[in-house]
N, CA, C and O of each residue as an XYZ file, in Angstrom:
464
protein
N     104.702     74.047    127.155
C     103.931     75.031    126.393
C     103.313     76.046    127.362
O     102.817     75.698    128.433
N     103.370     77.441    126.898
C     103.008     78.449    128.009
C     101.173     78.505    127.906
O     100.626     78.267    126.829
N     100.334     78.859    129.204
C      99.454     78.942    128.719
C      98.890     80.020    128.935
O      99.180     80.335    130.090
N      98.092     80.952    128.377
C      97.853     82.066    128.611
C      96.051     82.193    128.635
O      95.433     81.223    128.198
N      95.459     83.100    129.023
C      93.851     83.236    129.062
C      93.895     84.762    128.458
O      94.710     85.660    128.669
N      92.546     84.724    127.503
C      92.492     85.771    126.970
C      91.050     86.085    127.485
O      90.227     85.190    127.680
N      90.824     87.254    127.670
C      89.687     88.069    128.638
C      89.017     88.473    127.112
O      89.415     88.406    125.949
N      88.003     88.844    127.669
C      87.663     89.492    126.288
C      86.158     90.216    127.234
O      85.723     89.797    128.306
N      85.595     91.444    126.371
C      84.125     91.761    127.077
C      84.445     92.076    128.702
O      83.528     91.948    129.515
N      85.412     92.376    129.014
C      85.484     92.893    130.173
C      85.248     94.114    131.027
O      86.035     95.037    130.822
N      84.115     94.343    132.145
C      83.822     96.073    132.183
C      84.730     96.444    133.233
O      84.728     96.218    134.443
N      85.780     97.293    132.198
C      86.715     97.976    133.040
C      86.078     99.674    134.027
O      86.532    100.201    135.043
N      85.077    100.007    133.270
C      84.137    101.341    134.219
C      83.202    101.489    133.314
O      83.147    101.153    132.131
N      82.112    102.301    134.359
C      80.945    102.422    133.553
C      81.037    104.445    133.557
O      81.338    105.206    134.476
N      80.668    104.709    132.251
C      80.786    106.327    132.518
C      79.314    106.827    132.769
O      78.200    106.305    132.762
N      79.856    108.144    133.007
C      78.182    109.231    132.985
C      77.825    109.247    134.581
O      77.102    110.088    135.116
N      78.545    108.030    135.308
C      77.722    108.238    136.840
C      78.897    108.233    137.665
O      80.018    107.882    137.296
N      78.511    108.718    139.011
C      79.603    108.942    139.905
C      79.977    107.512    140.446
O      79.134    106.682    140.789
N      80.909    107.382    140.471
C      81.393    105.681    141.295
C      81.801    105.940    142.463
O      81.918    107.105    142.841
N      81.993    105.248    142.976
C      82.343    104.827    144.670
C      83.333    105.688    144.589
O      82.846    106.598    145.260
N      84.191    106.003    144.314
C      85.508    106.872    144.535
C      84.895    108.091    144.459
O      85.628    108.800    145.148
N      83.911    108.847    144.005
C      83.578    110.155    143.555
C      83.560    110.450    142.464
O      83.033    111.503    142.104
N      84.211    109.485    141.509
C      85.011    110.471    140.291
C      83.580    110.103    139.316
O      82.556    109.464    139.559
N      83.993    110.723    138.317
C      82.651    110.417    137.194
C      83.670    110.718    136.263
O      84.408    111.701    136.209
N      83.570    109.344    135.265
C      84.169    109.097    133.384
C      83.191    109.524    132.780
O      82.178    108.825    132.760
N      83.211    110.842    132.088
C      82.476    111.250    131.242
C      82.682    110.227    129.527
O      83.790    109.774    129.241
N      81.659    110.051    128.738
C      81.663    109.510    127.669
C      83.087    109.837    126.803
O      83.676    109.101    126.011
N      83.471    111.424    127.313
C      84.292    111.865    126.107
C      85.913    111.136    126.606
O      86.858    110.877    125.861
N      85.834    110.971    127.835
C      86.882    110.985    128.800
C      87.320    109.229    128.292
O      88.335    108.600    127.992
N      86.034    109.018    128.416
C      86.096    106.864    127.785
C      86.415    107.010    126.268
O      87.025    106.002    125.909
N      86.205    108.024    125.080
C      86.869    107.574    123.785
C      88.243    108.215    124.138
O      89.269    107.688    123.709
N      88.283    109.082    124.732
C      89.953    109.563    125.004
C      91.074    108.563    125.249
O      92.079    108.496    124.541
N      90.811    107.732    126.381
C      91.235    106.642    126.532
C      91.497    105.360    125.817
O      92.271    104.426    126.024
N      90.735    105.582    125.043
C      90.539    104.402    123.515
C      91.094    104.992    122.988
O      92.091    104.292    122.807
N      91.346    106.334    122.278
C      92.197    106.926    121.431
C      93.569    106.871    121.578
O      94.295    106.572    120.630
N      94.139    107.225    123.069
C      95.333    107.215    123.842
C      95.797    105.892    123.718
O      96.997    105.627    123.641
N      94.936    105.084    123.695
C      95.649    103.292    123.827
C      95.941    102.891    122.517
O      96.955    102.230    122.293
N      94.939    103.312    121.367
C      95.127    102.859    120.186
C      96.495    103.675    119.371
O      97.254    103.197    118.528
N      96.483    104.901    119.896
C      97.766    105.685    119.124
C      99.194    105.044    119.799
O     100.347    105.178    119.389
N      98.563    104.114    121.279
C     100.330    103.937    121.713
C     100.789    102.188    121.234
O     100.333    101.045    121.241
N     101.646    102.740    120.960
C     102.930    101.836    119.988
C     103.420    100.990    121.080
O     103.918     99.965    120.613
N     103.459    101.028    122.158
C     104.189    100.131    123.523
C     102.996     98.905    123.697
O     101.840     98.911    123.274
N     103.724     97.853    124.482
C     102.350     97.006    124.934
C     102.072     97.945    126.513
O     102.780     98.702    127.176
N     100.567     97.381    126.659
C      99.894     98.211    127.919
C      99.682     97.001    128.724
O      98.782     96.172    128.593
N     100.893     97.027    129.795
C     100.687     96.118    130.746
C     100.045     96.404    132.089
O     100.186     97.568    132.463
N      99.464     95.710    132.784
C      98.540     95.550    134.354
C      99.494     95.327    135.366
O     100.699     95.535    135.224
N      99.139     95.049    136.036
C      99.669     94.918    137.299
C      98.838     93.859    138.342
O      97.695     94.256    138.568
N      99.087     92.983    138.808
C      98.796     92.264    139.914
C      98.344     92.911    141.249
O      99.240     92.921    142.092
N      96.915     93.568    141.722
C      97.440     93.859    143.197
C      98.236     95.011    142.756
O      99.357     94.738    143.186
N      98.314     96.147    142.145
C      98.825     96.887    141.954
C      98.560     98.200    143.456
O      97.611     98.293    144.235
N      99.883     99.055    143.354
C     100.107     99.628    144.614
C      99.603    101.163    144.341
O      98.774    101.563    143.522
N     100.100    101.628    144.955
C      99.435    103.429    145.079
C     100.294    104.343    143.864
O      99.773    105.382    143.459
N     101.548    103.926    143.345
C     101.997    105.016    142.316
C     101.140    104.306    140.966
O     100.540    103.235    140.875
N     101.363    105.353    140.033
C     100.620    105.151    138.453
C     101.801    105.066    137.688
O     101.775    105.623    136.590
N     103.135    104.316    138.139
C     103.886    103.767    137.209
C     103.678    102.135    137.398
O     103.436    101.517    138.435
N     103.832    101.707    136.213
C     103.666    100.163    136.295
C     105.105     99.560    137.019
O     106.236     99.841    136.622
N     104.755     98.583    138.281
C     106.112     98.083    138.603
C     106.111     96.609    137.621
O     105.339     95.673    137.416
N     107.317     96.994    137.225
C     107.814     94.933    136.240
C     107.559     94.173    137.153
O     107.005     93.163    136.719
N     107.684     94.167    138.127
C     107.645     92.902    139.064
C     106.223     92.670    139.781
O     106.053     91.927    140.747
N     105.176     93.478    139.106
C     104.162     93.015    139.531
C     102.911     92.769    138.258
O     101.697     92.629    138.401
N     103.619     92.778    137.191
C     103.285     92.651    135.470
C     102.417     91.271    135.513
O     103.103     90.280    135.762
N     101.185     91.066    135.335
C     100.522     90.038    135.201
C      99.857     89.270    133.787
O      99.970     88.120    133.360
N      98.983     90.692    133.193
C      98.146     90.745    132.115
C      99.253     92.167    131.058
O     100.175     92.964    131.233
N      98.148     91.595    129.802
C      98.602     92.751    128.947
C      97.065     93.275    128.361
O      96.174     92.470    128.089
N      96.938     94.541    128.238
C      95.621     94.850    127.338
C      95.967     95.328    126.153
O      96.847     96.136    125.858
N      94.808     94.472    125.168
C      94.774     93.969    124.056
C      94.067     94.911    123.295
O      94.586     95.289    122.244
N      92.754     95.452    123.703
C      91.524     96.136    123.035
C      91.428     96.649    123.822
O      91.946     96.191    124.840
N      90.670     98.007    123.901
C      89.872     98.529    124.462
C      88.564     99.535    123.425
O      88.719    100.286    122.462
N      87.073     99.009    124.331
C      86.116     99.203    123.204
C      85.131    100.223    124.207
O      85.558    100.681    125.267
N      83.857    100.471    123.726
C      83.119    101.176    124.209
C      81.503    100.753    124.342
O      80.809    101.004    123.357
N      81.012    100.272    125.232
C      80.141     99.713    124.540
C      78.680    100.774    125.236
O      78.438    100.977    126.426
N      78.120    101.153    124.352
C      77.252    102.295    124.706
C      75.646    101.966    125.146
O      74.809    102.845    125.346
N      75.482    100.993    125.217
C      74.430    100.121    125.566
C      74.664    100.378    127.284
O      74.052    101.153    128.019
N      75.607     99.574    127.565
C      75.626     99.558    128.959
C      76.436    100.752    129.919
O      76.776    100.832    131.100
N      76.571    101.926    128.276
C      77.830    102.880    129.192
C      78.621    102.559    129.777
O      78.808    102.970    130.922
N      79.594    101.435    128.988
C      80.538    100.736    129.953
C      81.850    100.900    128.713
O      81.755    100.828    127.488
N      83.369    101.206    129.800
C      84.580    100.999    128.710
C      84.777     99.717    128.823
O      85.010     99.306    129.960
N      84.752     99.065    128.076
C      85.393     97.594    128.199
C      87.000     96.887    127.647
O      87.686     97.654    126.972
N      87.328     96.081    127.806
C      88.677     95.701    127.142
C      88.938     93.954    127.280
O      88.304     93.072    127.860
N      90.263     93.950    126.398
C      90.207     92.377    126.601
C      91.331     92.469    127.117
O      91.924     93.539    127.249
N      91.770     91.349    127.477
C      93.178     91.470    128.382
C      93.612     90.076    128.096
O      92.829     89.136    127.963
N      95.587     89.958    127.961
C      95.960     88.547    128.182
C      96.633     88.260    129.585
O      97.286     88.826    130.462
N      96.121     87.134    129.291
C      97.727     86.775    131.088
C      98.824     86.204    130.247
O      98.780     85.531    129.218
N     100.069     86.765    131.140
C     101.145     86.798    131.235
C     101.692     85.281    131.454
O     101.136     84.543    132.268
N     102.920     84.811    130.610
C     103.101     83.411    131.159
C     104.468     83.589    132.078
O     105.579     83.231    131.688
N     104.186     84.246    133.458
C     105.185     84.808    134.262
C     104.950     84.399    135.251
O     103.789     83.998    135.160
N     105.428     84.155    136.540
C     104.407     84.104    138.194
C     103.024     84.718    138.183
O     101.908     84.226    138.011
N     103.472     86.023    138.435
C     101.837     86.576    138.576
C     100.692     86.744    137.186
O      99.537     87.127    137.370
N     101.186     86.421    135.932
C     100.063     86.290    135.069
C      99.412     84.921    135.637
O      98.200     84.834    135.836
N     100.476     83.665    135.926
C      99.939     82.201    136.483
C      98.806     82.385    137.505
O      97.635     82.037    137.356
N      99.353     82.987    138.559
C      98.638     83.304    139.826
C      97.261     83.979    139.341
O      96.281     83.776    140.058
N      97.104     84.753    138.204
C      96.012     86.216    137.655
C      95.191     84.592    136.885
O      93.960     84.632    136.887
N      95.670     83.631    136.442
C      94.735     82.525    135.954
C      94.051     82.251    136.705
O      92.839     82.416    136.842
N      95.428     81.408    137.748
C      94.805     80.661    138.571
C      93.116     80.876    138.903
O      92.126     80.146    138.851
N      93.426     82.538    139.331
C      92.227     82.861    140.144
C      91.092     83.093    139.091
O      89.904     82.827    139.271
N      91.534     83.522    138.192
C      90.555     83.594    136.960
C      89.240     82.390    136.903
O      88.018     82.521    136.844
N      90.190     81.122    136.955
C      89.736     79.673    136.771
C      88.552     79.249    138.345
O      87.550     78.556    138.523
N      89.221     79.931    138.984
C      88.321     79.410    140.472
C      87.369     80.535    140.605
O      86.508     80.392    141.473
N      87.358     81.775    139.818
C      86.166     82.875    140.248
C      86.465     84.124    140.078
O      87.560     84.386    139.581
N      85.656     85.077    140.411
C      85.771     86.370    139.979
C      86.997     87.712    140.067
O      87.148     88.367    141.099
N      87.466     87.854    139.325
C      88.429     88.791    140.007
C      88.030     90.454    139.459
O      87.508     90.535    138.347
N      88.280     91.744    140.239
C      87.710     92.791    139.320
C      88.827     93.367    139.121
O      89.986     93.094    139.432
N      88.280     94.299    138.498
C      89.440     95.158    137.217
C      89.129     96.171    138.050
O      88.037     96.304    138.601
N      90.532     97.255    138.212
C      90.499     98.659    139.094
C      91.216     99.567    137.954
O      92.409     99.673    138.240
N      90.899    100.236    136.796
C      91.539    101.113    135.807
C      92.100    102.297    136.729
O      91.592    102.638    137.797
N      93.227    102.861    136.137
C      94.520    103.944    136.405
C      93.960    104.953    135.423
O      94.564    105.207    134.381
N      92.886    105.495    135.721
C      92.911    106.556    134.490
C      92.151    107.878    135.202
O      91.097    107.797    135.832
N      92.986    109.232    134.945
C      92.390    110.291    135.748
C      91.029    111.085    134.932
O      90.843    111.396    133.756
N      90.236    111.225    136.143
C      89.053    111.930    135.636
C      88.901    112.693    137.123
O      89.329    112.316    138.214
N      88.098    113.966    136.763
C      87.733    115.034    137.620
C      86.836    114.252    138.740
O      86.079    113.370    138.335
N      86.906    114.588    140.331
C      87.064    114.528    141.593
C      85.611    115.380    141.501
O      85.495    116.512    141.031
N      84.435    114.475    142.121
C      82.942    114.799    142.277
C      82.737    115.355    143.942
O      81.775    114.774    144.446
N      83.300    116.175    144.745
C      82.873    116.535    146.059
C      81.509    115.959    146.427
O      80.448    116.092    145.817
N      81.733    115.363    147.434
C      80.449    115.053    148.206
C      80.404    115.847    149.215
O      81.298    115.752    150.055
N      79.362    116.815    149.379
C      79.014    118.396    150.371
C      78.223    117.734    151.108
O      77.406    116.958    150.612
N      78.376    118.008    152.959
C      77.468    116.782    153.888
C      76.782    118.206    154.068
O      75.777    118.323    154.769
């Protein structure tokens, strides 16, 4: 029997503030993204350790996302996610089960210059 873990309440970014990268998710930018996921008809798969292009490689397919919500309390996008009953969804448990792992979202938003 395959076993799979379902995520749920997960903070994939918080909007309105600049993050470590520079970038800032504006509120409108986080329902866009909810809109974009809910209109698409494909499943929305993750990636393991995912690499530098923004195409998903199959061979590094772990999780699938399920939901994605908004939760305005904490200004955070959140989502639920499943694992995969593949190698790396196993491996995406494994670690699940022994401790924390974080979520790194693929989604473009405007580039905040930091002026020294």
């Amino acid at each position: 029997m395959s076993k799979h873990k379902k995520l749920t309440d997960v903070e994939i970014l918080k909007y309105d503030i600049v993050n470590e990268n520079g970038r800032i998710y504006t509120k409108e930018i986080v329902l866009n993204i909810i809109k974009d996921f809910k209109d698409t008809k494909q499943p929305q798969l993750g990636e393991f350790n995912y690499g530098e292009s923004a195409i998903v490689n199959l061979s590094r397919v772990s999780h699938e996302t399920i939901n994605l919500n908004i939760n305005e309390d904490d200004k955070t996008l959140e989502g639920t996610f499943k694992t995969l009953d593949n190698s790396l969804g196993k491996k995406l448990l494994e670690i699940l089960e022994s401790g924390e792992v974080s979520v790194e979202p693929r989604v473009v938003a405007p580039l905040i210059l930091k002026l020294k």
